[in-house]
C-alpha positions as CSV (number, residue, x, y, z in Angstrom):
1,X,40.4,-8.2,-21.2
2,X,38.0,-7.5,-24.2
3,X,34.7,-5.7,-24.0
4,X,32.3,-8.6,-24.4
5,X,34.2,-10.1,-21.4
6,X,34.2,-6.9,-19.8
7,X,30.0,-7.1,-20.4
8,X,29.7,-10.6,-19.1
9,X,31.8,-10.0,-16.4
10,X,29.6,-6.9,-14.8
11,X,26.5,-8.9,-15.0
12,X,28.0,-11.7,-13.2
13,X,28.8,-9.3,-10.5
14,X,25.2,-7.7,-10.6
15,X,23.9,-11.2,-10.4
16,X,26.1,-11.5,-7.5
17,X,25.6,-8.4,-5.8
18,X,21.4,-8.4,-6.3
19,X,21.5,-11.9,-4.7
20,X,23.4,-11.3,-1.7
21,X,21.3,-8.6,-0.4
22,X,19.3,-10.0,2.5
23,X,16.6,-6.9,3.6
24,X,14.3,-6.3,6.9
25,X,10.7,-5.7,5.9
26,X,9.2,-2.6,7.7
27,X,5.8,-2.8,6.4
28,X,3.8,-6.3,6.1
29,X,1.0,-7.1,8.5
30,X,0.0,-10.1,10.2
31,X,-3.8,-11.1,9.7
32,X,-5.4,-13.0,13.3
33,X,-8.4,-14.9,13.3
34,X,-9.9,-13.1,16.2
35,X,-9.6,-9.8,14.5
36,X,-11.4,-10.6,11.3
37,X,-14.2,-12.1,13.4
38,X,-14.3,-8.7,15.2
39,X,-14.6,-6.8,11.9
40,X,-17.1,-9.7,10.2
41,X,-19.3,-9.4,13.5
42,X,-19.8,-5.2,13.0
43,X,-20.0,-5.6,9.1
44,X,-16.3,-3.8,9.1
45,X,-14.6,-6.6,6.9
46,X,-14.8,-4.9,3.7
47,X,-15.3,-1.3,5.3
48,X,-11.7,-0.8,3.6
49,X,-13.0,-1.9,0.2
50,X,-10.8,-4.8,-0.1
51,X,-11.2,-8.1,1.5
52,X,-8.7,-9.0,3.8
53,X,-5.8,-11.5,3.2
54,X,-5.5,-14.7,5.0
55,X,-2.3,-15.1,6.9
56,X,-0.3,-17.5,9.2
57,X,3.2,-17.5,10.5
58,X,4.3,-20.4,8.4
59,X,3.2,-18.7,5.1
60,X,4.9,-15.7,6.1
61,X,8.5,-17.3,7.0
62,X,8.3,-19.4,3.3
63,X,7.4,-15.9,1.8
64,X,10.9,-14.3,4.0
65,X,13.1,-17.0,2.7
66,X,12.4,-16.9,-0.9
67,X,12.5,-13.1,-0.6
68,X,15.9,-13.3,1.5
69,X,14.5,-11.3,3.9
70,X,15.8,-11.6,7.3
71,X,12.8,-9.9,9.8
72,X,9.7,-8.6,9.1
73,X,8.0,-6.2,11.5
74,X,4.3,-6.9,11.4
75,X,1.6,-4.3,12.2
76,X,-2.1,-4.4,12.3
77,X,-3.7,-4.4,9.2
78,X,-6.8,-1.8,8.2
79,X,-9.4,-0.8,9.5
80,X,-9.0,0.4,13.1
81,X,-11.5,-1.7,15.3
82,X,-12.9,1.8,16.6
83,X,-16.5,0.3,16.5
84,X,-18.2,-0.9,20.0
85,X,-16.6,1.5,22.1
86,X,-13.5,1.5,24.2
87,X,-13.4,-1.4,25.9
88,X,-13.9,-3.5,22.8
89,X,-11.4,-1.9,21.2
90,X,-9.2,-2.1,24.3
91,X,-10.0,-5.7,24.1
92,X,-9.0,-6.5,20.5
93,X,-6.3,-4.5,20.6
94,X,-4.2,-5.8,23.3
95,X,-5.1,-9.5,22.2
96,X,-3.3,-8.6,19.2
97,X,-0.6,-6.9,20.5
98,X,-0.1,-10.1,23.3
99,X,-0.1,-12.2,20.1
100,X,2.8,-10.3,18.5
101,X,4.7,-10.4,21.3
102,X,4.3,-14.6,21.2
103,X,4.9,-14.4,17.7
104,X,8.3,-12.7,18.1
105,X,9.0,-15.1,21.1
106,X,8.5,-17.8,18.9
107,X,11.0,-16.9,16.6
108,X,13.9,-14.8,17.9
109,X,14.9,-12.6,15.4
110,X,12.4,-13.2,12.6
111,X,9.6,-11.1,14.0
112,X,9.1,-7.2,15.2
113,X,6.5,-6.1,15.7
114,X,4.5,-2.5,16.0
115,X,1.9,-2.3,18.7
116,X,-1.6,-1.0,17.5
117,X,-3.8,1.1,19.9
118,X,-7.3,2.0,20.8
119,X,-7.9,4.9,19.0
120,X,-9.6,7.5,18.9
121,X,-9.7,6.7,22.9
122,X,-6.4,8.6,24.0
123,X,-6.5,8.0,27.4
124,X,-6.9,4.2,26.7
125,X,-4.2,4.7,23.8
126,X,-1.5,5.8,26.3
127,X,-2.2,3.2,28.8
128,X,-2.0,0.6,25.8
129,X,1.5,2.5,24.3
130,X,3.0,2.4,27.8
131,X,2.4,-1.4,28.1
132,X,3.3,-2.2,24.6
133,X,7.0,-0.6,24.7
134,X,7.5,-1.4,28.8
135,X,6.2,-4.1,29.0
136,X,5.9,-6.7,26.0
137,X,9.1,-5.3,24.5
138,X,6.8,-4.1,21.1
139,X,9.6,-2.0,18.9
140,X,7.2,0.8,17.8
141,X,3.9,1.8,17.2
142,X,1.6,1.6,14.3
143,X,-0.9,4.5,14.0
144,X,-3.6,4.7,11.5
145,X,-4.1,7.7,9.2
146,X,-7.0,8.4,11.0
147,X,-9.1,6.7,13.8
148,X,-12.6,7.1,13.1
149,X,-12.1,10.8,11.9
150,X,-9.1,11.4,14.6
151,X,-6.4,11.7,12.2
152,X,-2.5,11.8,13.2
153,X,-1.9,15.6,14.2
154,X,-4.6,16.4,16.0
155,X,-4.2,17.9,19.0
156,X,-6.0,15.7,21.0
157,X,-3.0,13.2,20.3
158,X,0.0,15.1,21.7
159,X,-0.3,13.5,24.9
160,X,0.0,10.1,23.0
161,X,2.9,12.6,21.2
162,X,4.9,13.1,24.4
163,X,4.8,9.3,25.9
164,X,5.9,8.1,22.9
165,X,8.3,11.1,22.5
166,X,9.8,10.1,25.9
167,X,10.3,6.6,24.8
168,X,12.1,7.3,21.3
169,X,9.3,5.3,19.6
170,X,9.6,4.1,15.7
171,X,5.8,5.1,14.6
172,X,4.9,3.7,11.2
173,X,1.8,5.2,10.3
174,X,-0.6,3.2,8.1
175,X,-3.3,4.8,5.6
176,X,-6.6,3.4,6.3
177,X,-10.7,4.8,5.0
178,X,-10.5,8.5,4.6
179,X,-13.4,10.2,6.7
180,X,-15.5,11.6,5.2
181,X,-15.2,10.2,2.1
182,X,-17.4,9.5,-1.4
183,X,-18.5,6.2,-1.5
184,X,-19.5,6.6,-4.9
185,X,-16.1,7.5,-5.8
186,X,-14.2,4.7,-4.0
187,X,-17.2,2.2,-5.5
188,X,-15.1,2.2,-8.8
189,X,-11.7,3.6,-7.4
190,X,-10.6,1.1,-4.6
191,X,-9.1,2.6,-1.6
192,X,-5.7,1.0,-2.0
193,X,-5.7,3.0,-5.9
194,X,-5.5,6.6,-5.1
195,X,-7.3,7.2,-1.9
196,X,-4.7,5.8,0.7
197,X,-1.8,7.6,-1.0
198,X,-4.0,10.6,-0.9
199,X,-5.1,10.1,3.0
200,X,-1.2,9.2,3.9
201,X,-0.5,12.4,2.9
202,X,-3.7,14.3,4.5
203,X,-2.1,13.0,7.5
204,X,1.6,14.0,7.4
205,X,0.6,17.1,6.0
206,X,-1.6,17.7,9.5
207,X,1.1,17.0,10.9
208,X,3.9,19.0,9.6
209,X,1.3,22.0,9.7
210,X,1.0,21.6,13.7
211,X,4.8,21.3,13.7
212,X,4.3,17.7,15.4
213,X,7.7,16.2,14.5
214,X,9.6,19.0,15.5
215,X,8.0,19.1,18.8
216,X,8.2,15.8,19.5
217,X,12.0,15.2,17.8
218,X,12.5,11.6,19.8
219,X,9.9,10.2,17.6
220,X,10.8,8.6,14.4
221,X,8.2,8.5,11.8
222,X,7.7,5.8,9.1
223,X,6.0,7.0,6.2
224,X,4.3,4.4,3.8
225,X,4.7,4.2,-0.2
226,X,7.5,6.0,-1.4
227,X,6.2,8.9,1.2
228,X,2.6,8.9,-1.0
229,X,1.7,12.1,-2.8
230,X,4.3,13.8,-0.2
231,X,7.1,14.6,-2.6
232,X,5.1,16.3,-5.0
233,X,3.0,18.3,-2.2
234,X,6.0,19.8,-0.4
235,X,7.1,21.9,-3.0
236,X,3.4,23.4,-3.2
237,X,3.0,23.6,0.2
238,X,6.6,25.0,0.9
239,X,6.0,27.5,-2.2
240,X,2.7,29.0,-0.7
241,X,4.1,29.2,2.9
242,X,4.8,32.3,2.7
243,X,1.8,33.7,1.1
244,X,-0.2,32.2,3.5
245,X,1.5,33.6,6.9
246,X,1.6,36.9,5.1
247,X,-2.0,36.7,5.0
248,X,-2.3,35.5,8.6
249,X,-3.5,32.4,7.8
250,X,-0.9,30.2,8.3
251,X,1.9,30.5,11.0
252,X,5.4,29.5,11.2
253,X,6.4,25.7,9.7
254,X,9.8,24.5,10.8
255,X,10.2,22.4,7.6
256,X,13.8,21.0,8.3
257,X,12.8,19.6,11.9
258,X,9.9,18.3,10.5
259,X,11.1,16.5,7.8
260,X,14.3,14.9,9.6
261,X,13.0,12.5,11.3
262,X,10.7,10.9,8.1
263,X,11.7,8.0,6.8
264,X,10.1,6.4,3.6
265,X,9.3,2.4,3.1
266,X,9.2,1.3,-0.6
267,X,6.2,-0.4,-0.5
268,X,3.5,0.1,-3.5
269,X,4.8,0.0,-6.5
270,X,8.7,2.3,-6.4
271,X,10.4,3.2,-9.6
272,X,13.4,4.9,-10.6
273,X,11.9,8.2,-10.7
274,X,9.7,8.2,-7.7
275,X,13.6,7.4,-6.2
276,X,14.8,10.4,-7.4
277,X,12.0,12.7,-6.6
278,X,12.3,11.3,-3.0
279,X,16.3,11.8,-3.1
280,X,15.3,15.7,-3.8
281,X,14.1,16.1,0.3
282,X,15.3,13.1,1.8
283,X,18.7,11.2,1.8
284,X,19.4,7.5,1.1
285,X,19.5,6.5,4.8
286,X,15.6,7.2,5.4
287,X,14.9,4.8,2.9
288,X,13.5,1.4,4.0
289,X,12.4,-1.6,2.1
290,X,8.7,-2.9,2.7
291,X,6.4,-5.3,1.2
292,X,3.1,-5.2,2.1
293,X,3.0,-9.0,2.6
294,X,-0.2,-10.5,2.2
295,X,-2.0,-8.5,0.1
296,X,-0.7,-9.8,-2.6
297,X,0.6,-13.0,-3.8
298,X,4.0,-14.3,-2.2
299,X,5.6,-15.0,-6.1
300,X,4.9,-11.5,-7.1
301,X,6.7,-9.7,-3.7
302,X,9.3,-12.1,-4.3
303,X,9.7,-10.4,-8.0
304,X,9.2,-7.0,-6.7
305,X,12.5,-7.2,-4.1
306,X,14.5,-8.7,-7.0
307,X,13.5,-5.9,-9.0
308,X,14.4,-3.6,-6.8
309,X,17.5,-5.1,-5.8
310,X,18.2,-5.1,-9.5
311,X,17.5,-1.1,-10.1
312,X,19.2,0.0,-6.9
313,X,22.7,-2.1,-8.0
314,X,22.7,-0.9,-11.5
315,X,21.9,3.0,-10.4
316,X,25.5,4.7,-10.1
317,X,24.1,6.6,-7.4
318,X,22.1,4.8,-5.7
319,X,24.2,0.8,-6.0
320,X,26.7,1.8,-2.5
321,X,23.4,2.3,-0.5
322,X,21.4,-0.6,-2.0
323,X,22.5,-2.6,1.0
324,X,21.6,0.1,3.8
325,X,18.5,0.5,2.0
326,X,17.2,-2.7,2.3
327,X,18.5,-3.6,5.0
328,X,21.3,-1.2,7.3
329,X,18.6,1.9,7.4
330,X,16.2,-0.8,9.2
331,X,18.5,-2.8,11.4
332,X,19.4,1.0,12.9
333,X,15.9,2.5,12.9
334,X,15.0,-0.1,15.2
335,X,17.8,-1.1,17.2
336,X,17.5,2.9,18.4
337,X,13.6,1.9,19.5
338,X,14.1,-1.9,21.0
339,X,14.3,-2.1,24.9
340,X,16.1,-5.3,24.9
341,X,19.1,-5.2,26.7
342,X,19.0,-1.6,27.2
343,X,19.4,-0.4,30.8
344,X,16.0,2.5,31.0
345,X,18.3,4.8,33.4
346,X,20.9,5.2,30.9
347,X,20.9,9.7,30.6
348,X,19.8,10.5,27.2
349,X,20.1,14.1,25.2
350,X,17.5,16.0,23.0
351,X,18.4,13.6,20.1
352,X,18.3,10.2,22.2
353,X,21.8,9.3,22.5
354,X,23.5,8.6,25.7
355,X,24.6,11.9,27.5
356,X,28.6,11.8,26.6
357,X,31.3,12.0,29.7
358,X,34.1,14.4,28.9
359,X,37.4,13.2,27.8
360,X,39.6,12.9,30.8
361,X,43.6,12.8,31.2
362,X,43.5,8.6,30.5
363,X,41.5,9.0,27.5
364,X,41.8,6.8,24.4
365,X,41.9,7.7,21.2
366,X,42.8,4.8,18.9
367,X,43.3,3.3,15.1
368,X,42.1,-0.5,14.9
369,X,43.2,-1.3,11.2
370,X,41.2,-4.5,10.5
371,X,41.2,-6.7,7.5
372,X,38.5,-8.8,7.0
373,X,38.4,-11.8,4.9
374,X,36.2,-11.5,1.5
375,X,34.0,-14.0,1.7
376,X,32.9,-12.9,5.4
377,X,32.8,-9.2,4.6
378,X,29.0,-8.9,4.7
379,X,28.5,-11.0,7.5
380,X,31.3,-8.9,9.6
381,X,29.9,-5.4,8.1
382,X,26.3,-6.3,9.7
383,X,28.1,-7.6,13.8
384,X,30.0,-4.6,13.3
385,X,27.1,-2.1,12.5
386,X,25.5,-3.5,15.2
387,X,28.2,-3.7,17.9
388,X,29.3,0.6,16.8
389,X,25.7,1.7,17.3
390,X,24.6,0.0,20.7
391,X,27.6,1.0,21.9
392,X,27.5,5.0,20.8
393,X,23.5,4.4,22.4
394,X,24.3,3.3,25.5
395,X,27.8,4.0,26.8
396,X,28.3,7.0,28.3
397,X,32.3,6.7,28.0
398,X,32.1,5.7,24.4
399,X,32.5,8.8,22.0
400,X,33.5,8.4,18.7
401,X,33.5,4.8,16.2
402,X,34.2,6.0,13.1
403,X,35.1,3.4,10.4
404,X,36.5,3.9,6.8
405,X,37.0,1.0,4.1
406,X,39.7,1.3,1.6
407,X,38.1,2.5,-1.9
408,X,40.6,0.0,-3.9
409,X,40.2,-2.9,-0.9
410,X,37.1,-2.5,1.1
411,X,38.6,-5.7,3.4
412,X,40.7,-3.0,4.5
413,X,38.4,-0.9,7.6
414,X,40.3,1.5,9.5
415,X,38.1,2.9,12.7
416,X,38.9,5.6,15.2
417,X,37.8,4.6,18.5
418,X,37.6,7.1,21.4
419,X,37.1,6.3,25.0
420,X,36.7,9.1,27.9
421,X,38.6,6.9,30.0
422,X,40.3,3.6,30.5
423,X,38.0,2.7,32.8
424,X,35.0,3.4,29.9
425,X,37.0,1.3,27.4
426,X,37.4,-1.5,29.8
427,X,33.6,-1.2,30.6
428,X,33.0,-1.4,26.8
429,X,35.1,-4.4,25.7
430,X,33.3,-6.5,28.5
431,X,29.9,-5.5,27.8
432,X,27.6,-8.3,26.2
433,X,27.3,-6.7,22.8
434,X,31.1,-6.2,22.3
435,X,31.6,-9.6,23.3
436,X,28.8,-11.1,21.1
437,X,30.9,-9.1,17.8
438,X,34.2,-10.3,18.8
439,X,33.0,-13.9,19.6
440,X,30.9,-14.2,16.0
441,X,33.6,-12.2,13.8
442,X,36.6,-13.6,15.0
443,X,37.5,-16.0,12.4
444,X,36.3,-13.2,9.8
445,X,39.3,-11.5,10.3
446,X,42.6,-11.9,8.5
447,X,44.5,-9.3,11.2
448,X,43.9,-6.2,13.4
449,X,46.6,-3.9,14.4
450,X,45.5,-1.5,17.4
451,X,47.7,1.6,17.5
452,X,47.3,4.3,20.1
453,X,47.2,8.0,19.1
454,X,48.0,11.2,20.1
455,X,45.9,14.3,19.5
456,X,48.1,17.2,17.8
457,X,45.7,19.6,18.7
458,X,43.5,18.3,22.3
459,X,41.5,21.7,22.0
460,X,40.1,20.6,18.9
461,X,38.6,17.8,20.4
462,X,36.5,15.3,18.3
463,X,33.1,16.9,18.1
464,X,33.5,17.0,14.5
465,X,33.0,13.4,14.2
466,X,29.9,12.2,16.7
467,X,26.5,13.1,14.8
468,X,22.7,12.2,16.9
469,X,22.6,8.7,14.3
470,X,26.2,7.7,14.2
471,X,27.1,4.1,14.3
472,X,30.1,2.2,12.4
């Protein structure tokens, strides 16, 4: 083959590739009547400096489909309705979070959503948090910067911090007005410029100083715009640690556990740079895709996801994880956090995956060499992701899926499978999310061999291979 078919040929495959990526949108926001007339009637409408978008569900699905994106999870949009007290806030807060839940009713899989709350009213804010993720099934929580001055961190939230700690809870915080703040400055220098970048990261870095996410490790936090200002603070702040606690005015920062359980959405503007800087404290699975649907104009967020599909596939380092990136890193994050079909007693560990049973004398430990047809190796890859981590979640007897692909073939998936018991693997291949994989794959594969194993070494065990996220 020459080079100039050589050339042609790789951009055909790009073409392919940047196509085919469907993604889940983890930051867009859903704009209600009733909560624009609660803003127009207390003069907050433009308190953001930018007037807010119209929005309707039918909009928003045209917008999905010419995007190829597959679910959007809406959150409320700034400002926080703190204005007329706590029962108005109550009030227009749970009328938005009773609509969301509708919304997603209405159309199964297209719409998540993250319940707002009533701050800076904790007490009302718990009661809210409880009811969104008990009881109308919301799959996280949205949490502005700050809440009329309250800003994430402060310690009058870590009650807030422990409910939603107990419930595993995706928290996607969202920048809104910085208080106090110039309105001189912001008169010439809209908020959405510089100042929301700058208060995003005012508020993780409250955060991380009162060692929040590490006391609260359960929680997973979303943070918006390529993480803000945050990856060129941390080496500053990380850099004058030391000098500071020296001095006795800082204490002990546990940067690791604060930072693991950060993920980034790639909303506002991401280039190949910002990538890498966020690569340099982060890895390629805590990377979401986000639009920031409506505020601006459906054609140009439809050219921004191609554009991005199109630098992910052509970045050597980056083109294996385009697809987890827009999509995989999503579909997990919030499979961990959704209560459907998820039985509440189930024991959970520190890390929020089902307490393991021991291996026991009938144990199974087993090769499943599958080989998947090409044309329905994306479709497979996604019911198989799927079926590997609910199952790791939530059965006790399940310990260890671990899949490989063939470099030179990746129809060719080899998984070891490991089951305390016979009873546990019994218990797994009739539960309702193994038999929704195997009904939906089964003429996606070509053949599957199951061959039984025997450990050379039982002492050794399999530790090695379960980690707190693993899935397929």
């Amino acid at each position: 083959m020459n080079k100039k078919c050589i050339i042609i040929l790789s951009v055909m495959l790009l073409s392919i590739s940047t196509t085919a990526q469907q993604a889940i949108d983890v930051h867009c926001h859903n704009v209600l009547p009733e909560f624009v007339d609660f803003l127009e009637e207390r003069e907050m409408a433009m308190s953001e400096n930018y007037p807010l978008p119209m929005w309707n569900a039918v909009s928003h699905l045209s917008f999905m489909e010419d995007a190829d994106i597959v679910c959007s999870v809406v959150s409320m949009p700034a400002p926080q309705p703190c204005k007329g007290g706590v029962e108005e806030c109550r009030r227009i807060v749970r009328h938005y979070n009773e609509v969301c839940a509708q919304l997603k009713s209405a159309y199964p899989g297209k719409f998540l959503f993250c319940a707002s709350l009533p701050l800076p009213y904790v007490e009302a804010a718990i009661d809210e948090a409880i009811y969104a993720l008990d009881s109308l099934g919301a799959d996280g929580i949205k949490l502005a910067t700050n809440s009329c001055g309250q800003y994430v961190g402060d310690e009058a939230l870590d009650e807030l911090m422990n409910v939603l700690n107990e419930r595993h809870a995706v928290v996607i915080l969202h920048p809104h007005k910085p208080v106090p703040v110039n309105d001189s400055i912001i008169a010439v220098t809209p908020l959405a410029m510089y100042e929301y970048p700058a208060e995003t990261t005012r508020a993780v870095v409250n955060m991380i100083m009162r060692n929040v996410p590490s006391r609260y490790p359960a929680i997973k936090f979303v943070i918006p715009h390529c993480g803000s200002f945050l990856p060129l603070a941390l080496p500053r702040m990380q850099f004058l640690h030391s000098a500071m606690v020296a001095k006795g005015v800082m204490g002990e920062i546990k940067w690791e556990d604060n930072l693991r359980n950060f993920y980034y959405d790639l909303a506002g503007g991401v280039t190949p740079e910002l990538l890498q800087t966020l690569l340099r404290f982060t890895s390629p699975d805590h990377l979401l895709y986000g639009s920031d649907y409506p505020y601006q104009s459906a054609e140009r967020l439809v050219g921004n996801i191609q554009n991005l599909r199109v630098m992910l596939s052509s970045d050597r380092t980056l083109a294996k994880y385009a697809g987890e990136i827009l999509y995989g890193n999503a579909f997990r994050l919030f499979a961990i956090s959704s209560n459907e079909g998820i039985d509440k007693e189930i024991p959970v560990n520190s890390v929020g995956q089902c307490a393991k049973q021991s291996m026991q004398a009938d144990g199974i430990v087993r090769l499943s060499k599958i080989e998947v047809y090409p044309e329905y190796l994306e479709a497979y890859m996604r019911f198989a992701v799927e079926v590997g981590e609910v199952s790791l979640r939530t059965e006790p007897g399940v310990l260890t899926m671990y899949a490989v692909a063939e470099k030179e073939n990746p129809c060719m998936i080899t998984i070891l499978e490991t089951y305390a018991s016979q009873g546990a693997y019994q218990s797994h291949i009739a539960s309702p999310h193994f038999q929704k994989y195997k009904k939906a794959t089964l003429h996606m594969v070509r053949s599957l061999v199951l061959s039984d194993q025997e450990p050379l070494n039982p002492a050794s065990k399999i530790s090695n291979f379960i980690q707190p996220d693993s899935s397929l």
